[in-house]
PLY file of the C-alpha trace (Angstrom):
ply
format ascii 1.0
element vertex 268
property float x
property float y
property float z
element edge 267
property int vertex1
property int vertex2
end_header
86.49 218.64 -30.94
86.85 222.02 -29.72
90.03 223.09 -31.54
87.64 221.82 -34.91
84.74 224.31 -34.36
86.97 226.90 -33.53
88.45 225.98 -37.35
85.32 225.66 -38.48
84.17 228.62 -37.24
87.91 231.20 -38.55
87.09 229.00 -42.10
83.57 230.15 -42.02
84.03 233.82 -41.34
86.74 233.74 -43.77
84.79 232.53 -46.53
82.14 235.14 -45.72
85.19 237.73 -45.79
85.83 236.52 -49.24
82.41 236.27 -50.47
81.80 239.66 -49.59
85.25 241.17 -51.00
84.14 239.03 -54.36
80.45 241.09 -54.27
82.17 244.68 -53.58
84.40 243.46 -56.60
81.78 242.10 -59.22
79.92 245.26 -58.53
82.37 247.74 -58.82
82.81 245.72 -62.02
79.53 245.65 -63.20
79.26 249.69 -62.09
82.59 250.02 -64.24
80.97 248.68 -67.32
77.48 250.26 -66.87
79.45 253.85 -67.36
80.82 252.33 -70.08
77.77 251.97 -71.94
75.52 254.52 -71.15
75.85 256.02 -74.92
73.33 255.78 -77.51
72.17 252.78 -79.41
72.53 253.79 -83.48
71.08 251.88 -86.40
73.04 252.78 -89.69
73.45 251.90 -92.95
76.42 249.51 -93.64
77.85 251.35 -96.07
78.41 253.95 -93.35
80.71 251.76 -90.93
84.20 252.71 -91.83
83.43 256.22 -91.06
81.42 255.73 -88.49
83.52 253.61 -86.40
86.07 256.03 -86.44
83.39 258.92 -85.55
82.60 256.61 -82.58
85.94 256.01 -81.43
86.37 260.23 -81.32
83.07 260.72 -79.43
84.10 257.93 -76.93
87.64 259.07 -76.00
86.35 262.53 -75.82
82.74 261.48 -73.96
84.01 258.73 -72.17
80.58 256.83 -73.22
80.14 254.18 -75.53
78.15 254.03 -79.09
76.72 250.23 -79.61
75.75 250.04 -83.40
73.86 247.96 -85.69
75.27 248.47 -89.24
72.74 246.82 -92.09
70.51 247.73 -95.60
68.15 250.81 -94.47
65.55 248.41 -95.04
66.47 245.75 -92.83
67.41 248.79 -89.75
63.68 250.18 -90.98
62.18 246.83 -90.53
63.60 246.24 -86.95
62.59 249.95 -85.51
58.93 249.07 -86.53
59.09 245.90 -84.61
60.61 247.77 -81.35
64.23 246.99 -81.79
65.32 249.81 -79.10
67.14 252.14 -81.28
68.05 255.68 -80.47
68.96 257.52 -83.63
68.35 255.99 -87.49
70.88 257.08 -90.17
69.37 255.36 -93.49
70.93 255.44 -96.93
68.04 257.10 -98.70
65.25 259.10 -98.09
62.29 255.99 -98.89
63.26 254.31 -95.66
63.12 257.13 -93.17
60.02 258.22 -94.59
59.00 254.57 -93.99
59.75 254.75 -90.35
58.54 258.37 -90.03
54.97 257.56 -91.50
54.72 255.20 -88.90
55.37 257.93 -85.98
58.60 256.03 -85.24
61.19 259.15 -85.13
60.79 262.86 -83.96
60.08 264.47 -86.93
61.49 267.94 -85.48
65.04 266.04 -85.23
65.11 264.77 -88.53
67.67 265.98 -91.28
70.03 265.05 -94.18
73.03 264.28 -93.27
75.57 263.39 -95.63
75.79 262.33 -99.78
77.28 259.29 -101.70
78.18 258.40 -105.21
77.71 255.41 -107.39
80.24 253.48 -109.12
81.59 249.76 -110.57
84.18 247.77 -109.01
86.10 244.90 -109.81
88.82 243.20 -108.11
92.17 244.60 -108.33
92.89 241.69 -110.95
90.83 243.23 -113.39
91.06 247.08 -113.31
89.90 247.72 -116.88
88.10 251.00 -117.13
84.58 250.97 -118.41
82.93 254.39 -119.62
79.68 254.55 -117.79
76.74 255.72 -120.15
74.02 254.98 -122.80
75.47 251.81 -125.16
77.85 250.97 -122.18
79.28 247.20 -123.06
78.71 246.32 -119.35
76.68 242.82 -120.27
79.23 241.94 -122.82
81.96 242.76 -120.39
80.06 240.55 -117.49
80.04 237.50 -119.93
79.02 234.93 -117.50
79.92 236.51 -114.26
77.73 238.74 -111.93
77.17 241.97 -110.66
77.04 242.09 -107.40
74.88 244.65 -105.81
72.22 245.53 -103.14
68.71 243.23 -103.39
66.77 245.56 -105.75
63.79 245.62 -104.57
64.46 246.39 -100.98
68.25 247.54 -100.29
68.96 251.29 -101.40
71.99 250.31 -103.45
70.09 248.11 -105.46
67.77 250.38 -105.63
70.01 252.83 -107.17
71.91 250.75 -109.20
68.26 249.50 -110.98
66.94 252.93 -111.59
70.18 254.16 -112.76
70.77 250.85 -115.13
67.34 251.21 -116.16
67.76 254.67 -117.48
70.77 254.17 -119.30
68.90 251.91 -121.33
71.59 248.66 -119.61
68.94 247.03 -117.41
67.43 244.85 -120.23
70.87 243.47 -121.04
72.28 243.10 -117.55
69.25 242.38 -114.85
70.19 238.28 -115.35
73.61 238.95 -114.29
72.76 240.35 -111.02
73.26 239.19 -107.91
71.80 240.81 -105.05
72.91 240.92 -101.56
71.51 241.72 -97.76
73.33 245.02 -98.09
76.13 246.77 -99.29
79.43 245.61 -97.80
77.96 242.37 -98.44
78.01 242.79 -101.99
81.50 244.73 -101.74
82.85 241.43 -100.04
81.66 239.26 -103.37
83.81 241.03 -105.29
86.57 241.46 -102.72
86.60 237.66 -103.02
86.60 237.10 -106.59
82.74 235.82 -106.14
81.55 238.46 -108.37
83.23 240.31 -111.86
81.67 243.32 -110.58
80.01 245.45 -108.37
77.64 248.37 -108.13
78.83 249.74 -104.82
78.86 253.25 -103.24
82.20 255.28 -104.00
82.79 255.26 -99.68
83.00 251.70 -100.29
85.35 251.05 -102.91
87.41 253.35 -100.73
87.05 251.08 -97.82
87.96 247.78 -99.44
91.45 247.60 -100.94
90.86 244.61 -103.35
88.87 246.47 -105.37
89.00 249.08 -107.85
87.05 251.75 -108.76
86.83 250.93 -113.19
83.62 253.07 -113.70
81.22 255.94 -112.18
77.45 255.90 -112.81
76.13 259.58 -114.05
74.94 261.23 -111.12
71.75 262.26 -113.09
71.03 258.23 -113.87
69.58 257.93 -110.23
67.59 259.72 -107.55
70.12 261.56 -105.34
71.87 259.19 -102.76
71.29 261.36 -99.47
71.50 260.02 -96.05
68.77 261.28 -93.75
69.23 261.20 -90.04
66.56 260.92 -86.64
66.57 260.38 -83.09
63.83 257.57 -82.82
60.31 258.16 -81.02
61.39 255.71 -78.21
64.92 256.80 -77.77
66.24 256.26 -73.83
69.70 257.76 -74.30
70.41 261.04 -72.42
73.64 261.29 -74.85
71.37 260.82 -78.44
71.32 264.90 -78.83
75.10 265.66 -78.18
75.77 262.76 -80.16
74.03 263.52 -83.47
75.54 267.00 -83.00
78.51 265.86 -82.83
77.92 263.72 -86.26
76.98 267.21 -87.69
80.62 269.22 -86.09
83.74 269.79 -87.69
85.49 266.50 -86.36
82.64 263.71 -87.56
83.16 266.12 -90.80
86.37 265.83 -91.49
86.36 261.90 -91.47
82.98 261.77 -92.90
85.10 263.56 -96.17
88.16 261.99 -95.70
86.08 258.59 -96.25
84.64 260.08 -99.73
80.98 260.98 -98.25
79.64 264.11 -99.13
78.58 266.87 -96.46
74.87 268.28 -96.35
75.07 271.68 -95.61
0 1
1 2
2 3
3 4
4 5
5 6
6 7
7 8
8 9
9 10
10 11
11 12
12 13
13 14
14 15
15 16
16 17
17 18
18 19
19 20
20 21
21 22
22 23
23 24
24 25
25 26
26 27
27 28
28 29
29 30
30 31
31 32
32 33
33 34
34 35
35 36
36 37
37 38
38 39
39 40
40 41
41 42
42 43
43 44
44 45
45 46
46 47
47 48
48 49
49 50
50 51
51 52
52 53
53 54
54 55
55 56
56 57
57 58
58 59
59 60
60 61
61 62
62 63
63 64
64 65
65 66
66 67
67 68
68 69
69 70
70 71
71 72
72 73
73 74
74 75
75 76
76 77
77 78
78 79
79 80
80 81
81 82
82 83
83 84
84 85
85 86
86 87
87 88
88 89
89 90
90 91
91 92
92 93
93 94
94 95
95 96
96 97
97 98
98 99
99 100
100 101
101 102
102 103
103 104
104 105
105 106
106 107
107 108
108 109
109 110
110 111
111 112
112 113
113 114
114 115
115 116
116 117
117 118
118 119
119 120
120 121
121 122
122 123
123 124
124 125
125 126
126 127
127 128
128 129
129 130
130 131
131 132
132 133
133 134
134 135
135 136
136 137
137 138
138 139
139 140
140 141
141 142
142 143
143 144
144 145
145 146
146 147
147 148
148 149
149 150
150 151
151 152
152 153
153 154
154 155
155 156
156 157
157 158
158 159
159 160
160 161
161 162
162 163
163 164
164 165
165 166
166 167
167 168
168 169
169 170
170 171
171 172
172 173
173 174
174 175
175 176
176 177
177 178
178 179
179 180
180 181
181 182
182 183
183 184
184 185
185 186
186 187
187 188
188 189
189 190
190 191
191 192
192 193
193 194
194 195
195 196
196 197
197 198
198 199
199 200
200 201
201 202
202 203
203 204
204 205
205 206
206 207
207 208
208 209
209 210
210 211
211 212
212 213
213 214
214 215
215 216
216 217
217 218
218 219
219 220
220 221
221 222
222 223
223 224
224 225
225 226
226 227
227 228
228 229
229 230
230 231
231 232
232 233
233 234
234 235
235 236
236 237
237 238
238 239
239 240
240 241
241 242
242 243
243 244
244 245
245 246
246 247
247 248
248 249
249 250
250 251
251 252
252 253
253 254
254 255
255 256
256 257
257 258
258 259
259 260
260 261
261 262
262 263
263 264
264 265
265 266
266 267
Protein backbone atom coordinates (compact mmCIF):
# COMPACT_ATOMS: atom_id res chain seq x y z
CA UNK A 1 0.00 0.00 0.00
CA UNK A 2 2.93 2.02 0.60
CA UNK A 3 4.95 1.29 -2.54
CA UNK A 4 1.25 2.61 -4.34
CA UNK A 5 1.23 6.13 -2.77
CA UNK A 6 4.69 6.50 -3.29
CA UNK A 7 3.53 5.81 -7.26
CA UNK A 8 0.85 7.77 -6.82
CA UNK A 9 2.55 10.40 -5.47
CA UNK A 10 6.12 10.33 -8.56
CA UNK A 11 2.75 10.03 -11.14
CA UNK A 12 1.27 13.05 -9.58
CA UNK A 13 4.24 15.35 -9.53
CA UNK A 14 4.96 14.20 -12.90
CA UNK A 15 1.82 15.15 -14.36
CA UNK A 16 2.15 18.55 -12.68
CA UNK A 17 5.78 18.62 -14.36
CA UNK A 18 4.04 18.14 -17.60
CA UNK A 19 1.19 20.35 -17.13
CA UNK A 20 3.36 23.07 -16.38
CA UNK A 21 6.02 22.40 -19.33
CA UNK A 22 2.57 22.27 -21.61
CA UNK A 23 1.58 26.07 -20.05
CA UNK A 24 5.31 27.54 -20.56
CA UNK A 25 4.75 25.96 -24.13
CA UNK A 26 1.13 27.19 -25.14
CA UNK A 27 2.28 30.53 -23.99
CA UNK A 28 5.37 30.95 -25.58
CA UNK A 29 3.05 29.92 -28.42
CA UNK A 30 0.43 32.18 -27.98
CA UNK A 31 3.35 35.11 -27.26
CA UNK A 32 4.85 33.81 -30.69
CA UNK A 33 1.71 34.53 -32.57
CA UNK A 34 0.68 37.77 -30.74
CA UNK A 35 4.11 39.36 -32.41
CA UNK A 36 2.92 38.01 -35.29
CA UNK A 37 -0.02 40.07 -35.53
CA UNK A 38 0.51 43.18 -34.05
CA UNK A 39 0.22 45.00 -37.68
CA UNK A 40 -2.59 46.98 -38.82
CA UNK A 41 -6.06 45.90 -39.70
CA UNK A 42 -6.77 47.41 -43.57
CA UNK A 43 -10.11 47.56 -45.32
CA UNK A 44 -9.57 47.80 -49.22
CA UNK A 45 -11.17 47.66 -52.21
CA UNK A 46 -11.11 44.19 -53.93
CA UNK A 47 -9.94 45.26 -56.91
CA UNK A 48 -6.81 46.23 -55.00
CA UNK A 49 -5.80 42.59 -53.68
CA UNK A 50 -3.29 41.36 -56.15
CA UNK A 51 -1.18 44.28 -55.45
CA UNK A 52 -1.77 44.55 -52.21
CA UNK A 53 -0.99 41.16 -51.11
CA UNK A 54 2.23 41.41 -52.52
CA UNK A 55 2.75 45.02 -50.79
CA UNK A 56 1.91 43.08 -47.58
CA UNK A 57 4.11 40.29 -48.02
CA UNK A 58 7.20 43.17 -48.51
CA UNK A 59 6.15 45.12 -45.39
CA UNK A 60 5.97 41.81 -43.38
CA UNK A 61 9.37 40.25 -44.26
CA UNK A 62 10.88 43.60 -43.84
CA UNK A 63 8.60 44.61 -40.45
CA UNK A 64 8.32 41.33 -39.18
CA UNK A 65 4.46 42.28 -38.39
CA UNK A 66 1.52 41.11 -40.00
CA UNK A 67 -1.26 43.07 -42.24
CA UNK A 68 -4.88 41.23 -41.69
CA UNK A 69 -7.13 42.58 -44.60
CA UNK A 70 -10.62 42.74 -45.58
CA UNK A 71 -10.79 43.09 -49.42
CA UNK A 72 -14.62 44.09 -50.65
CA UNK A 73 -16.85 46.97 -52.84
CA UNK A 74 -15.90 50.48 -51.06
CA UNK A 75 -19.37 50.42 -50.17
CA UNK A 76 -19.65 47.33 -48.37
CA UNK A 77 -15.83 48.31 -46.35
CA UNK A 78 -17.80 51.94 -45.89
CA UNK A 79 -20.78 50.25 -44.50
CA UNK A 80 -18.84 48.09 -41.90
CA UNK A 81 -16.49 51.15 -40.52
CA UNK A 82 -19.82 53.00 -39.69
CA UNK A 83 -21.03 50.06 -37.76
CA UNK A 84 -17.54 49.76 -35.73
CA UNK A 85 -15.89 47.04 -37.68
CA UNK A 86 -12.28 47.84 -36.06
CA UNK A 87 -10.45 48.97 -39.02
CA UNK A 88 -7.22 50.88 -39.04
CA UNK A 89 -6.68 52.45 -42.43
CA UNK A 90 -9.61 52.59 -45.44
CA UNK A 91 -8.33 52.47 -49.06
CA UNK A 92 -11.74 52.90 -51.16
CA UNK A 93 -12.05 52.81 -54.93
CA UNK A 94 -13.53 56.26 -55.35
CA UNK A 95 -13.76 59.34 -53.73
CA UNK A 96 -18.02 59.03 -52.81
CA UNK A 97 -17.22 56.40 -50.23
CA UNK A 98 -14.47 58.02 -48.21
CA UNK A 99 -16.32 61.09 -48.18
CA UNK A 100 -19.13 58.84 -46.84
CA UNK A 101 -17.09 57.65 -43.97
CA UNK A 102 -15.36 61.03 -43.48
CA UNK A 103 -18.77 62.98 -43.09
CA UNK A 104 -19.44 60.75 -40.45
CA UNK A 105 -16.09 61.71 -38.41
CA UNK A 106 -14.96 58.11 -39.04
CA UNK A 107 -11.20 58.82 -40.40
CA UNK A 108 -8.57 61.58 -39.52
CA UNK A 109 -9.15 63.92 -41.99
CA UNK A 110 -5.40 65.31 -41.67
CA UNK A 111 -4.25 61.63 -42.87
CA UNK A 112 -6.35 61.42 -45.71
CA UNK A 113 -5.00 61.40 -49.42
CA UNK A 114 -5.24 59.91 -52.97
CA UNK A 115 -3.46 57.27 -53.45
CA UNK A 116 -3.34 55.59 -56.61
CA UNK A 117 -5.55 55.65 -60.30
CA UNK A 118 -7.34 52.90 -62.39
CA UNK A 119 -8.73 52.50 -65.83
CA UNK A 120 -11.86 51.07 -67.27
CA UNK A 121 -12.19 48.47 -69.76
CA UNK A 122 -14.33 45.20 -71.32
CA UNK A 123 -13.35 41.72 -70.92
CA UNK A 124 -14.31 38.58 -72.23
CA UNK A 125 -13.00 35.22 -71.80
CA UNK A 126 -10.02 34.25 -73.64
CA UNK A 127 -12.51 32.25 -76.02
CA UNK A 128 -13.79 35.25 -77.40
CA UNK A 129 -11.08 37.97 -77.79
CA UNK A 130 -12.83 40.01 -80.49
CA UNK A 131 -11.93 43.65 -80.20
CA UNK A 132 -14.72 46.10 -79.74
CA UNK A 133 -14.03 49.98 -80.38
CA UNK A 134 -15.28 51.67 -77.30
CA UNK A 135 -17.34 54.92 -78.18
CA UNK A 136 -20.62 56.68 -79.23
CA UNK A 137 -22.71 53.96 -81.68
CA UNK A 138 -20.55 51.16 -80.04
CA UNK A 139 -22.45 47.65 -81.12
CA UNK A 140 -21.92 46.47 -77.49
CA UNK A 141 -25.88 45.32 -77.06
CA UNK A 142 -25.83 43.68 -80.39
CA UNK A 143 -22.57 42.04 -79.55
CA UNK A 144 -24.09 40.87 -75.91
CA UNK A 145 -27.07 39.17 -77.78
CA UNK A 146 -28.45 37.31 -74.93
CA UNK A 147 -25.55 37.16 -72.61
CA UNK A 148 -24.58 39.64 -69.75
CA UNK A 149 -22.31 42.11 -68.67
CA UNK A 150 -21.02 41.50 -65.74
CA UNK A 151 -20.10 44.38 -63.58
CA UNK A 152 -20.18 46.05 -60.10
CA UNK A 153 -24.04 46.56 -58.52
CA UNK A 154 -24.70 50.07 -59.95
CA UNK A 155 -26.11 51.67 -57.56
CA UNK A 156 -23.75 50.98 -54.75
CA UNK A 157 -20.29 49.34 -55.96
CA UNK A 158 -17.81 51.97 -57.61
CA UNK A 159 -17.32 49.85 -60.71
CA UNK A 160 -20.77 49.85 -61.43
CA UNK A 161 -20.85 53.03 -60.75
CA UNK A 162 -18.42 53.85 -63.35
CA UNK A 163 -19.37 51.59 -65.82
CA UNK A 164 -23.24 53.33 -65.63
CA UNK A 165 -22.08 56.86 -65.90
CA UNK A 166 -19.65 56.06 -68.51
CA UNK A 167 -22.38 53.77 -70.57
CA UNK A 168 -24.76 56.41 -69.96
CA UNK A 169 -22.75 59.06 -71.65
CA UNK A 170 -21.86 57.25 -74.58
CA UNK A 171 -25.35 57.19 -75.33
CA UNK A 172 -25.06 52.69 -74.72
CA UNK A 173 -26.96 52.58 -71.41
CA UNK A 174 -30.48 52.55 -73.03
CA UNK A 175 -29.49 49.57 -75.17
CA UNK A 176 -27.45 47.60 -72.68
CA UNK A 177 -28.80 48.30 -68.85
CA UNK A 178 -31.08 44.76 -69.33
CA UNK A 179 -28.02 42.90 -70.01
CA UNK A 180 -26.35 43.70 -66.85
CA UNK A 181 -25.56 41.79 -64.21
CA UNK A 182 -24.30 43.23 -61.16
CA UNK A 183 -22.13 41.80 -58.57
CA UNK A 184 -21.00 42.37 -54.64
CA UNK A 185 -17.80 43.79 -56.08
CA UNK A 186 -15.33 43.65 -58.56
CA UNK A 187 -13.37 40.39 -58.63
CA UNK A 188 -16.70 39.03 -58.23
CA UNK A 189 -17.80 40.15 -61.44
CA UNK A 190 -14.18 39.38 -62.97
CA UNK A 191 -14.80 35.68 -61.78
CA UNK A 192 -18.31 35.57 -63.99
CA UNK A 193 -16.53 36.02 -66.82
CA UNK A 194 -13.45 34.03 -65.84
CA UNK A 195 -16.04 31.23 -65.76
CA UNK A 196 -17.83 31.66 -68.87
CA UNK A 197 -20.96 32.98 -66.62
CA UNK A 198 -20.89 36.22 -68.30
CA UNK A 199 -19.98 37.40 -72.32
CA UNK A 200 -18.50 40.32 -70.76
CA UNK A 201 -17.30 42.42 -68.25
CA UNK A 202 -16.81 46.01 -67.24
CA UNK A 203 -13.84 45.52 -64.97
CA UNK A 204 -10.89 47.76 -63.91
CA UNK A 205 -7.72 47.39 -66.28
CA UNK A 206 -5.63 46.00 -62.72
CA UNK A 207 -8.08 43.34 -63.02
CA UNK A 208 -8.03 42.02 -66.34
CA UNK A 209 -4.34 41.96 -65.56
CA UNK A 210 -4.90 39.79 -62.60
CA UNK A 211 -7.12 37.13 -64.15
CA UNK A 212 -5.59 35.19 -67.04
CA UNK A 213 -8.88 33.89 -68.63
CA UNK A 214 -9.74 36.99 -69.69
CA UNK A 215 -8.94 39.46 -72.19
CA UNK A 216 -8.80 42.87 -72.37
CA UNK A 217 -11.23 43.45 -76.12
CA UNK A 218 -12.09 47.16 -75.32
CA UNK A 219 -11.15 50.43 -73.15
CA UNK A 220 -13.86 52.88 -72.01
CA UNK A 221 -12.78 56.75 -72.85
CA UNK A 222 -11.31 58.03 -69.87
CA UNK A 223 -13.46 61.24 -70.27
CA UNK A 224 -16.88 58.85 -70.26
CA UNK A 225 -16.56 58.66 -66.34
CA UNK A 226 -15.61 60.59 -63.23
CA UNK A 227 -11.90 59.88 -62.59
CA UNK A 228 -11.30 56.42 -60.88
CA UNK A 229 -8.95 57.63 -57.90
CA UNK A 230 -8.33 55.68 -54.83
CA UNK A 231 -8.35 57.77 -51.68
CA UNK A 232 -6.64 56.55 -48.58
CA UNK A 233 -7.19 57.19 -44.34
CA UNK A 234 -6.13 55.94 -41.14
CA UNK A 235 -9.63 55.46 -39.40
CA UNK A 236 -10.79 57.65 -36.27
CA UNK A 237 -10.59 54.48 -34.03
CA UNK A 238 -7.43 53.01 -35.33
CA UNK A 239 -5.38 50.86 -32.39
CA UNK A 240 -2.35 49.96 -34.52
CA UNK A 241 1.00 51.54 -33.48
CA UNK A 242 2.28 50.30 -37.11
CA UNK A 243 -0.92 52.20 -39.23
CA UNK A 244 1.57 55.38 -39.93
CA UNK A 245 4.76 53.46 -41.13
CA UNK A 246 2.51 51.34 -42.92
CA UNK A 247 0.57 53.76 -45.14
CA UNK A 248 4.00 55.33 -45.73
CA UNK A 249 5.23 52.60 -46.82
CA UNK A 250 2.10 52.17 -49.39
CA UNK A 251 3.21 55.70 -50.56
CA UNK A 252 7.51 54.58 -50.97
CA UNK A 253 9.24 53.46 -53.86
CA UNK A 254 8.75 49.60 -53.17
CA UNK A 255 4.61 49.56 -52.68
CA UNK A 256 5.23 51.81 -56.01
CA UNK A 257 6.84 49.76 -58.05
CA UNK A 258 4.27 46.82 -57.66
CA UNK A 259 1.44 49.15 -57.39
CA UNK A 260 2.68 49.96 -61.41
CA UNK A 261 3.80 46.78 -62.24
CA UNK A 262 0.02 45.64 -61.47
CA UNK A 263 -1.31 48.48 -64.05
CA UNK A 264 -2.48 51.06 -61.15
CA UNK A 265 -1.65 54.44 -61.62
CA UNK A 266 0.54 56.54 -59.03
CA UNK A 267 -0.88 59.87 -57.39
CA UNK A 268 1.77 62.11 -57.14
Amino acid sequence: MHAFRTDFAALTRRAFALAAVGVVSLGLSVGAATAQSVGPTVFAAASMKTALDEIDALWTAKSGKTVTVSYAASSALAKQIEAGAPADLFISADIPWMNYVAEKGLIKTETRSDLLGNALVLVAPVANPEKIEIGPGAPLAAKVGDGKIATGDIASVPVGKYAKASLEKLGLWKDVEPKIAGAENVRAALGLVARGEAKYGIVYATDAKAEPKVVVVGTFPADSHPPIVYPVAVTKDAKSPDVADYLAFLKGPEARKIFEGQGFTVVK
